[in-house]
C-alpha positions in Angstrom: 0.0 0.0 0.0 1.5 3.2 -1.4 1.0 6.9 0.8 -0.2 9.2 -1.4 1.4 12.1 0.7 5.1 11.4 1.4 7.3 14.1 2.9 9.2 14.8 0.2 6.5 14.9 -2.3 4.5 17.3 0.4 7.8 20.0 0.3 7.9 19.8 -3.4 4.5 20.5 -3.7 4.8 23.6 -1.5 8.1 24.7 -3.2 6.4 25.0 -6.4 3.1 27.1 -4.6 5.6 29.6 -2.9 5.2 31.4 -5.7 1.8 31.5 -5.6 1.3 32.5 -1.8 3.6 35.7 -2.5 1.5 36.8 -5.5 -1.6 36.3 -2.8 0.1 38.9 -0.8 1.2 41.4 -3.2 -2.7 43.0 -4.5 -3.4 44.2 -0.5 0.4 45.2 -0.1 -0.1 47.4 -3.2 -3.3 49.1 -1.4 -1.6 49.2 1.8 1.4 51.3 0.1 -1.1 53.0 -1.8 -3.4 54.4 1.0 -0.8 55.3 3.3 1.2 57.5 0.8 -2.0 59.1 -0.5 -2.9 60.0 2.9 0.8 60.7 4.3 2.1 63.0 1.1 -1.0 64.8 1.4 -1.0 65.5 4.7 2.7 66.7 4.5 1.9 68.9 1.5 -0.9 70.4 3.3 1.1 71.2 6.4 4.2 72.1 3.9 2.0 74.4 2.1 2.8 72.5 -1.1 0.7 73.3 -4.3 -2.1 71.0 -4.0 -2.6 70.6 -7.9 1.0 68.9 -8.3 0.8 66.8 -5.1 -2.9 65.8 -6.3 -2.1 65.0 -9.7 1.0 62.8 -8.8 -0.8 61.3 -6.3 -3.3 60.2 -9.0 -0.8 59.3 -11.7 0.7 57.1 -8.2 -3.3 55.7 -8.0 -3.2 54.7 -11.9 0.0 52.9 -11.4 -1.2 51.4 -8.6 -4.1 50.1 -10.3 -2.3 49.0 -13.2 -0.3 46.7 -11.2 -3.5 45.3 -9.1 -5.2 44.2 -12.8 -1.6 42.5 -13.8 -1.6 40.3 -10.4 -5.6 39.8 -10.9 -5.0 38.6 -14.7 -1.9 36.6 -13.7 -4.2 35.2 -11.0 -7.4 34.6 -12.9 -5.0 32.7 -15.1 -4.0 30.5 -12.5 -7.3 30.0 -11.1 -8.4 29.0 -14.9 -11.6 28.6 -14.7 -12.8 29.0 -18.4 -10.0 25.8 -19.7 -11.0 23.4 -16.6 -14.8 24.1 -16.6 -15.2 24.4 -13.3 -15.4 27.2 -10.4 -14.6 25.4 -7.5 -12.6 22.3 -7.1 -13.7 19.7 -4.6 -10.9 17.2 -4.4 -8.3 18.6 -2.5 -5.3 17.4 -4.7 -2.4 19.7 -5.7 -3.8 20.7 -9.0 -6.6 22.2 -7.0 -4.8 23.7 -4.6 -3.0 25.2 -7.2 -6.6 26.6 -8.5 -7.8 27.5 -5.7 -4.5 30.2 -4.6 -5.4 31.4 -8.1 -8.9 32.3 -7.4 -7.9 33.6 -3.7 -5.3 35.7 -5.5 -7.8 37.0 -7.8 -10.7 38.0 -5.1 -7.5 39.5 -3.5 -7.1 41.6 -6.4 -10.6 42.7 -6.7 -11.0 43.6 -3.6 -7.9 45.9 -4.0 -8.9 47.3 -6.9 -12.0 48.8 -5.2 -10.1 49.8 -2.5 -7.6 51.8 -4.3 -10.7 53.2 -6.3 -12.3 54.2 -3.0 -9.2 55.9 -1.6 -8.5 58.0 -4.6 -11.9 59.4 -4.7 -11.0 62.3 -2.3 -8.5 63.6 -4.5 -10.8 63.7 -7.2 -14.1 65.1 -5.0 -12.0 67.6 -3.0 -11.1 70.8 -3.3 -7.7 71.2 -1.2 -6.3 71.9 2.6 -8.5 73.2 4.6 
């Protein structure tokens, strides 16, 4: 009787999902970085007395890249999670493969979420006027 799950073929399996579990981490770590240096550069332009025009419109060219990068690790994810070449949404067995799937479409709801929340915290620099 053979054991499906041997050591060795337990840390090779993880090895090659590494990868995956940083790319989980990297959509919220680009919203964190985003909302605190919206929130810190224009606090410290207000109290600077920068012009509020260039920190705005850097900090929304900041808030494009930012979202650029989220839709990259959502596509790369979504890609992973394949869920248009395997037919199916969720995986029930539990093997690798679907482990493998299923850090795709956790990566990818990562990135969504993200998305809207870089959205959300560039709204005040759109709605408002300046320092006040």
């Amino acid at each position: 009787m053979t054991d499906r799950h041997t050591p060795e073929k337990d840390s090779a399996e993880f090895a090659a999902e590494a990868g995956s579990l940083w790319r989980i981490t990297f959509a919220p770590a680009t919203w964190a970085g985003h909302f605190l240096l919206c929130y810190t550069l224009f606090a410290t332009g207000c109290a600077k007395g920068w012009p509020v025009g260039t920190v705005r419109h850097g900090l929304i060219g900041m808030s494009v890249l930012a979202l650029a990068v989220i839709a990259l690790i959502g596509w790369r994810a979504y890609a992973q999670w394949s869920p248009r070449s395997t037919g199916r949404i969720v995986n029930p067995r539990g093997d690798a493969e679907d482990r493998h799937h299923f850090l795709g479409h956790a990566g990818f709801l990562l990135a969504v979420i993200s998305f809207i929340g870089v959205v959300f915290v560039t709204l005040p620099l759109l709605l408002l006027e300046g320092c006040r």
